[in-house]
C-alpha positions in Angstrom: -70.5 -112.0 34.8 -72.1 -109.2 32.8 -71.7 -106.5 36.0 -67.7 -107.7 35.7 -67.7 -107.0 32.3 -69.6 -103.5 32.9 -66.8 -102.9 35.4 -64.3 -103.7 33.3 -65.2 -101.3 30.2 -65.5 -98.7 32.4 -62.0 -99.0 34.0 -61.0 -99.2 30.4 -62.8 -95.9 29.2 -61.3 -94.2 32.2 -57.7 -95.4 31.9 -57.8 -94.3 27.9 -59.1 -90.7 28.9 -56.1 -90.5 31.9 -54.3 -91.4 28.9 -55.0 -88.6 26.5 -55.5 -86.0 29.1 -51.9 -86.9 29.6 -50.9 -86.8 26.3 -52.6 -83.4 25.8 -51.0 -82.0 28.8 -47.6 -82.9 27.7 -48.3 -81.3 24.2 -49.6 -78.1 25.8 -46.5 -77.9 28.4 -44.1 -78.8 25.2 -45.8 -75.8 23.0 -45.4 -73.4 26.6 -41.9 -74.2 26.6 -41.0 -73.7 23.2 -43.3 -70.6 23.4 -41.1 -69.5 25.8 -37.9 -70.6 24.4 -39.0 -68.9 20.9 -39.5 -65.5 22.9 -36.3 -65.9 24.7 -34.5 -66.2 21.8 -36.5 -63.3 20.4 -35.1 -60.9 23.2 -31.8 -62.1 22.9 -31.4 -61.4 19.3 -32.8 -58.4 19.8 -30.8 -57.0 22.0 -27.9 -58.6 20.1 -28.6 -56.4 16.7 -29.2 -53.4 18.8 -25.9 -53.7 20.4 -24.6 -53.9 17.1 -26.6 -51.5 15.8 -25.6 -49.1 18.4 -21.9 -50.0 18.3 -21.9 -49.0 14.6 -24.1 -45.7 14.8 -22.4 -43.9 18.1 -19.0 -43.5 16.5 -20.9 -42.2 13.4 -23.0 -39.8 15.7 -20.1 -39.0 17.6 -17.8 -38.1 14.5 -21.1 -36.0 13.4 -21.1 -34.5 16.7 -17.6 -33.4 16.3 -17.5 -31.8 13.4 -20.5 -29.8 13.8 -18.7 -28.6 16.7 -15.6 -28.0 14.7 -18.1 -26.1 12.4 -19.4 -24.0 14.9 -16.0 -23.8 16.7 -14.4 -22.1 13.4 -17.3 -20.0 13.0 -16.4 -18.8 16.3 -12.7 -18.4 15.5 -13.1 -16.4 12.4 -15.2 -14.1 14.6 -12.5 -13.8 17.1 -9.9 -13.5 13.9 -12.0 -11.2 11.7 -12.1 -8.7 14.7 -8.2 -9.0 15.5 -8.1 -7.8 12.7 -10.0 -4.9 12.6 -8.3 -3.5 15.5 -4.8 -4.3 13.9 -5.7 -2.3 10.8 -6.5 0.7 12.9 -3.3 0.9 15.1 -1.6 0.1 11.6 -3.4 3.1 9.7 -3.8 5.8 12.8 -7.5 5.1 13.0 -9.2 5.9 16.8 -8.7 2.2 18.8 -11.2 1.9 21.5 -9.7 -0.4 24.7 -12.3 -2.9 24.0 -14.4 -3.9 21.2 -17.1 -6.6 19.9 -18.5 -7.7 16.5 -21.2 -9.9 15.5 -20.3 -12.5 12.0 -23.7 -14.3 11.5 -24.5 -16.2 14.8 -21.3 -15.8 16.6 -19.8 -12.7 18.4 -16.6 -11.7 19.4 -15.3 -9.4 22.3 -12.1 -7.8 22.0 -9.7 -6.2 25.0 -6.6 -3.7 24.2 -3.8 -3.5 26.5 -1.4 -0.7 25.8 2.0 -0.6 27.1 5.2 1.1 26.6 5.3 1.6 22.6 3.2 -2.0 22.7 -0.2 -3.0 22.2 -1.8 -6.4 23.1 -4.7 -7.3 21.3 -7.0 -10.7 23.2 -10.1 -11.6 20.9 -12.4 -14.2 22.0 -15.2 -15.8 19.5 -17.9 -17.7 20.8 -20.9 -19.8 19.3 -23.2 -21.8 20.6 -20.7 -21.8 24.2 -17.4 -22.7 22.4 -15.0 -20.5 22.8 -11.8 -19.8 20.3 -9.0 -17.3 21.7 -6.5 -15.3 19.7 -3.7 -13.0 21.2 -2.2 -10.7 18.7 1.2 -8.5 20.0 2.4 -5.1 18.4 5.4 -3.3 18.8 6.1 0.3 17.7 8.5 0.4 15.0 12.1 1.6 16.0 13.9 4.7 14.6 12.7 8.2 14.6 8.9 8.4 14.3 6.8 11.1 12.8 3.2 10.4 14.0 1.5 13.6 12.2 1.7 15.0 8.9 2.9 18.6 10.5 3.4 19.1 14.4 4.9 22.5 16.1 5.8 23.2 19.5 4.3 26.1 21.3 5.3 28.4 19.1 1.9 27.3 17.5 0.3 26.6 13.7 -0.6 29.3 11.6 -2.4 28.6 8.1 -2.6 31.9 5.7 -4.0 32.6 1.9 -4.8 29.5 0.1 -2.7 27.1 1.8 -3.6 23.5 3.3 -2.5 20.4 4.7 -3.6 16.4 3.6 -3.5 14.9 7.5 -2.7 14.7 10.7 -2.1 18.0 12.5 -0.2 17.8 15.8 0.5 21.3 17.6 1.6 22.1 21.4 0.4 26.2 20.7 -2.0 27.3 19.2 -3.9 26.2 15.4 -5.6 28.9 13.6 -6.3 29.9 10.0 -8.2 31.7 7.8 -10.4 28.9 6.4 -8.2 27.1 5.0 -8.6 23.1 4.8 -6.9 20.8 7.3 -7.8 17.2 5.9 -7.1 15.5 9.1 -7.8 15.7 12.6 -6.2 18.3 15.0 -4.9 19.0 18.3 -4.0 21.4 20.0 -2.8 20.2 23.4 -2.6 21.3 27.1 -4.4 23.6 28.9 -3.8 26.7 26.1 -4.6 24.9 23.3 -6.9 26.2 20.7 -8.2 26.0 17.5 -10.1 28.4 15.3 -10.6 29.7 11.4 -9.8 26.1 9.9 -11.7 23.4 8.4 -11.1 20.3 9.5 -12.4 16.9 7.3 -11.8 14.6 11.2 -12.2 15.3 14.6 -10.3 18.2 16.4 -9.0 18.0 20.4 -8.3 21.4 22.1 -9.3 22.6 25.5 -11.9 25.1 23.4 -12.5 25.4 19.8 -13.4 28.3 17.5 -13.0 31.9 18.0 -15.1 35.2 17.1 -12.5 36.3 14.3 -13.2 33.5 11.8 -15.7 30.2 11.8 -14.7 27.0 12.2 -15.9 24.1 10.6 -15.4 20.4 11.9 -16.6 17.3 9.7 -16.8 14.5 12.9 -16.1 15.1 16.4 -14.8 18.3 18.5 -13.6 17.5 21.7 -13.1 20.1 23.9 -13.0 21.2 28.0 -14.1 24.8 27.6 -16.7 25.6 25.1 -16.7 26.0 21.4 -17.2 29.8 19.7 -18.8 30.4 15.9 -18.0 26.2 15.3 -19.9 24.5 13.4 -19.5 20.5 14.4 -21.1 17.8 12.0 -20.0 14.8 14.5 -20.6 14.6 18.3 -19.8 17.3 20.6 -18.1 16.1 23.9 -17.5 19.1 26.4 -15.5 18.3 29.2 -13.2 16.4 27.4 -9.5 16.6 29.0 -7.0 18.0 27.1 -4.8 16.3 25.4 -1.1 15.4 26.5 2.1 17.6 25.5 4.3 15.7 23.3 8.0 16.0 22.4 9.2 16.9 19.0 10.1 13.4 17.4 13.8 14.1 16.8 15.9 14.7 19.8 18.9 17.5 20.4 21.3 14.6 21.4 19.8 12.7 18.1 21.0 15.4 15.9 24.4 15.3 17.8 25.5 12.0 17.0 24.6 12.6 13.0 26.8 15.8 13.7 29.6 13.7 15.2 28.9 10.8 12.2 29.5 13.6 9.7 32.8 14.8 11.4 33.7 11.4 11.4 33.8 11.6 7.5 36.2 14.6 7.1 35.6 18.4 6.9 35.9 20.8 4.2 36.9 24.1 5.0 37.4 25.6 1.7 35.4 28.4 1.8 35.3 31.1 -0.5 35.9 34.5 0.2 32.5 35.2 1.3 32.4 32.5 3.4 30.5 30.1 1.1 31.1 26.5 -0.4 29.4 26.4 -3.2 28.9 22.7 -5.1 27.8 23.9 -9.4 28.3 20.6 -10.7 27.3 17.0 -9.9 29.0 15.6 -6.5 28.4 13.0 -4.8 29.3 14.0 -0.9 28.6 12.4 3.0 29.8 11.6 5.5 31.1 15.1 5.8 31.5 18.7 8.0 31.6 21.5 6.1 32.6 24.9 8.1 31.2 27.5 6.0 27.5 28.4 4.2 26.6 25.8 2.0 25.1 26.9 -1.8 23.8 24.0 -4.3 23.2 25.7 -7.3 22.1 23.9 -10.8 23.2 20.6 -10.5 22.7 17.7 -8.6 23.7 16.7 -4.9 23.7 13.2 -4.5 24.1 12.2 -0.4 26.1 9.3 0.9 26.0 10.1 4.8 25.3 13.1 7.0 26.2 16.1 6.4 26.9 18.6 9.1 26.9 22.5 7.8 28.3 25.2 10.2 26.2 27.9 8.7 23.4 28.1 6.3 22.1 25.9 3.3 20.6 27.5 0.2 19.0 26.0 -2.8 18.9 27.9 -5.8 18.6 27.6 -10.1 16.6 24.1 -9.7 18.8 21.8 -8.3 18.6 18.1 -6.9 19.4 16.9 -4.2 18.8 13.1 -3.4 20.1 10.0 -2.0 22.0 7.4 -2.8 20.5 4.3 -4.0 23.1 2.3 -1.8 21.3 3.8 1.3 18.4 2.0 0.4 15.2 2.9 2.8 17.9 4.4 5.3 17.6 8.3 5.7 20.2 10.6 6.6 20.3 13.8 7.1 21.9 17.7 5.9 21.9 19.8 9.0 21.8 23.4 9.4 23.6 24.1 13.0 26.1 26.8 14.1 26.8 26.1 17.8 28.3 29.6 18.7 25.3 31.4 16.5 21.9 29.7 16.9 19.7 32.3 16.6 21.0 34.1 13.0 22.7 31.2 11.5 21.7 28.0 10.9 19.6 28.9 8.4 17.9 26.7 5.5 16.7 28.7 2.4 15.1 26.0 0.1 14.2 27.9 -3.2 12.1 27.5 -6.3 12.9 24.2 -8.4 14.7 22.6 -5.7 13.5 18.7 -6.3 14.2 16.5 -3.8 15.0 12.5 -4.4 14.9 9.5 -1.9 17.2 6.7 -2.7 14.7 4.5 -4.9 13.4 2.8 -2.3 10.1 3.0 -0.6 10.5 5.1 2.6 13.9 7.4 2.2 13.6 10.9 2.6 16.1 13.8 2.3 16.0 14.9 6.1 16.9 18.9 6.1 17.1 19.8 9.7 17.6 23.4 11.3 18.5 24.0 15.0 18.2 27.9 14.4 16.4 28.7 17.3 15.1 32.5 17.2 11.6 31.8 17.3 12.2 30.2 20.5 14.1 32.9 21.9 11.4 35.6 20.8 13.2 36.4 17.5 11.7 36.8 13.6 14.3 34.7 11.8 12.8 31.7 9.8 14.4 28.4 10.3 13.7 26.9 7.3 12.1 28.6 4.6 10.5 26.4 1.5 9.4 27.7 -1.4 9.1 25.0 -3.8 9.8 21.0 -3.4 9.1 17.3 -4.0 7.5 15.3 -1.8 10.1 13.5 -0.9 11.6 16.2 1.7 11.3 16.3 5.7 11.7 19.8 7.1 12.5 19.6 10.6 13.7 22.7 13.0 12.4 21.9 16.5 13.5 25.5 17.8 12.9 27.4 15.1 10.0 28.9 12.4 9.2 26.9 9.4 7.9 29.3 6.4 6.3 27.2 3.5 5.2 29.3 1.0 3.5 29.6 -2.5 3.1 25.8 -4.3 6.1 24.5 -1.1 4.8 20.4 -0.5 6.8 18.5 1.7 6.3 15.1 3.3 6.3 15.5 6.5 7.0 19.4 8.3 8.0 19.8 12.3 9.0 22.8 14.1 8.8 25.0 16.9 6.4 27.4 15.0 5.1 26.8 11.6 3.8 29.4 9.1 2.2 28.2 5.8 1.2 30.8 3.2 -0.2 31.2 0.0 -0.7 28.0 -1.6 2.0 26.0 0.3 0.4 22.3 0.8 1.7 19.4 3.1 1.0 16.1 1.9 0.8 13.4 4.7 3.4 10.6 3.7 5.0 9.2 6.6 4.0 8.2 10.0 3.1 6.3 12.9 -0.2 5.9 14.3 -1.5 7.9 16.8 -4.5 6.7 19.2 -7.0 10.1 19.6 -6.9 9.9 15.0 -9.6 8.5 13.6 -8.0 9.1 10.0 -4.4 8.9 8.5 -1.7 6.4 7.1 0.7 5.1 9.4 3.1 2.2 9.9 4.5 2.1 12.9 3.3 -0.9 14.8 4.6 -4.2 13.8 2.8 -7.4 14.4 5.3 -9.4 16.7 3.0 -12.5 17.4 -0.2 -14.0 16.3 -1.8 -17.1 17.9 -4.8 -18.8 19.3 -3.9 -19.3 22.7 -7.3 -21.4 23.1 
């Protein structure tokens, strides 16, 4: 009885510990599983507020992304702008353009390409920064109308400066240029395979297949270009031997030009009264054009106020201080008093312009009073001036493209072209009109107008 009972307690004891070893296993499996459930829960709301997190903060990098790219993509554009416009300025005031160009603004750079055409020029300009890339094509065209691209240009008759005198710009010449001296405050050429220049002083560059001459020093302030050699020059630029020589150029009005103004003025009437000398003489204010007047024309004392062309079979002379200006109708138009007796060219046709003689545009910015000469003895190996201009304003162009031009003593004009021209004393041409002219580094101009301007990238 006693061993049953032994028996008994310890089936008892071992049943209650297979009891709590249960009870402890199913505890520790239930704290595993919630374990695991805790951390699985955990991970998911993890990656939960990341996605949320992330779906939030990439628009905002994104929109940060873009406009520090727009930042630097401006930056790039004002590179490819700023040196647009550099090159626009100098085809716009004469300066020397170079086919391509570049220019650093802080940490971007542009490059620049130039293609000329046929009175055109096309202008691409690409800014970069950091690989992003802004374009901008800018177009010119050359004004129309009659263009005057140097401040006095002759034909192979040649340039001749004497005494005091001087010229403020461009000096264009398809003969010879040569002084004493005196001040050219320009650049100069002197073009083809003949062309020289010598005795002057020149404040720009000078172009002429040689430079300088044993007779009288020449001074140059920039460059000399030259395919010969240079003689008693001194050169403060760069020297550049070998250099071609620069292109002939026609005179900027044409014969058949000065035709049709001839043919305009006919158009308007003609006036033959002529006196008994064979003159027409206007002594008191008159307003006249379009008109062809068949005799010498004298305007003396009083003022001559211009409506059209006017076409004189003869000569023209100035004299006791009178005016002559345009109309202020005419606006910035110009029109011109020509000089041109088709059966005597080489002794008529003459233009006397004395002292006191003023000169008036119409007002308005850009009219001149156009006197024009087609004498033509200096072409034909006579002595007779063209145009001879003692005295005047600055709002006269003196144009004979056959024939000498002889400004003398305080003679200023706007804008001088002939076949030959002779300055003496202290005669002065002041550069006022103008079109821009590629081998100039100096000079106002206006020719070239800006026909588009966009980014085309």
């Amino acid at each position: 009885m006693r061993e049953q009972r032994t028996e008994n307690r310890e089936q008892y004891r071992k049943i209650r510990s297979d009891f709590f070893c249960s009870l402890f296993t199913v505890h520790h499996s239930l704290q595993s599983e919630r374990g695991q459930v805790l951390l699985g829960v955990a991970v998911l709301f993890t990656i939960v507020v990341t996605t949320i997190i992330l779906g939030l903060v990439s628009p905002i990098i994104r929109q940060i992304e873009i406009g520090n790219d727009f930042r630097l993509s401006r930056q790039s554009y004002f590179a490819a702008e700023a040196l647009g416009e550099d090159l626009v300025y100098r085809f716009k005031t004469g300066k020397l353009t170079p086919s391509s160009a570049s220019l650093t603004l802080g940490d971007a750079s542009a490059t620049a390409i130039v293609v000329s055409g046929l009175n055109t020029q096309e202008i691409t300009s690409t800014g970069t920064l950091h690989e992003l890339y802004r374009v901008v094509k800018i177009s010119l065209q050359r004004g129309t109308g009659i263009s005057f691209n140097y401040a006095i240009q002759s034909g192979e008759g040649g340039f001749e400066l004497r005494n005091s005198s001087s010229i403020s710009g461009n000096v264009y010449s398809a003969g010879p240029v040569f002084g004493a001296g005196n001040v050219i405050r320009g650049g100069v050429i002197s073009s083809g395979p003949n062309g020289i220049v010598w005795g002057i002083h020149a404040t720009s560059s000078v172009y002429a297949h040689s430079v300088g001459a044993d007779l009288q020093a020449t001074i140059v302030d920039k460059d000399a270009y030259y395919a010969t050699s240079t003689v008693n020059t001194t050169v403060s630029g760069a020297s550049h031997p070998g250099s071609p020589d620069q292109p002939t150029i026609p005179l900027p009005i044409s014969d058949s030009q000065i035709s049709e103004w001839e043919g305009e003025a006919a158009a308007g009437g003609t006036i033959s009264s002529c006196d008994g000398n064979g003159d027409y003489t206007i002594n008191s204010n008159t307003t006249l054009g379009p008109k062809k007047i068949t005799c010498n024309l004298i305007v003396k004392n009083t003022t001559l106020t211009v409506t059209g062309p006017l076409w004189v079979v003869g000569d023209i002379t100035t004299v006791t201080n009178p005016t002559i200006k345009m109309d202020p109708s005419l606006g910035s138009q110009n029109v011109a008093i020509i000089a041109d007796n088709p059966g005597n060219q080489s002794g008529s046709g003459v233009i006397s312009i004395n002292q006191g003689t003023i000169f008036e545009g119409s007002g308005s910015t850009g009219s001149y009073v156009f006197m024009i000469s087609q004498n033509n003895s200096a072409e034909t190996g006579g002595t007779n001036d063209a145009i001879t201009l003692s005295q005047s304003s600055t709002a006269l162009v003196a144009y004979a493209s056959h024939g000498q031009i002889t400004l003398s003593q305080s003679a200023n004009a706007s804008e001088t072209t002939g076949y030959k021209i002779l300055l003496t004393q202290s005669a002065e041409v002041t550069y006022d009109t103008g079109l821009p002219s590629t081998v100039f580094d100096s000079g106002p101009s206006g020719g070239y107008a800006i026909t588009s301007w966009q980014e085309v990238q």
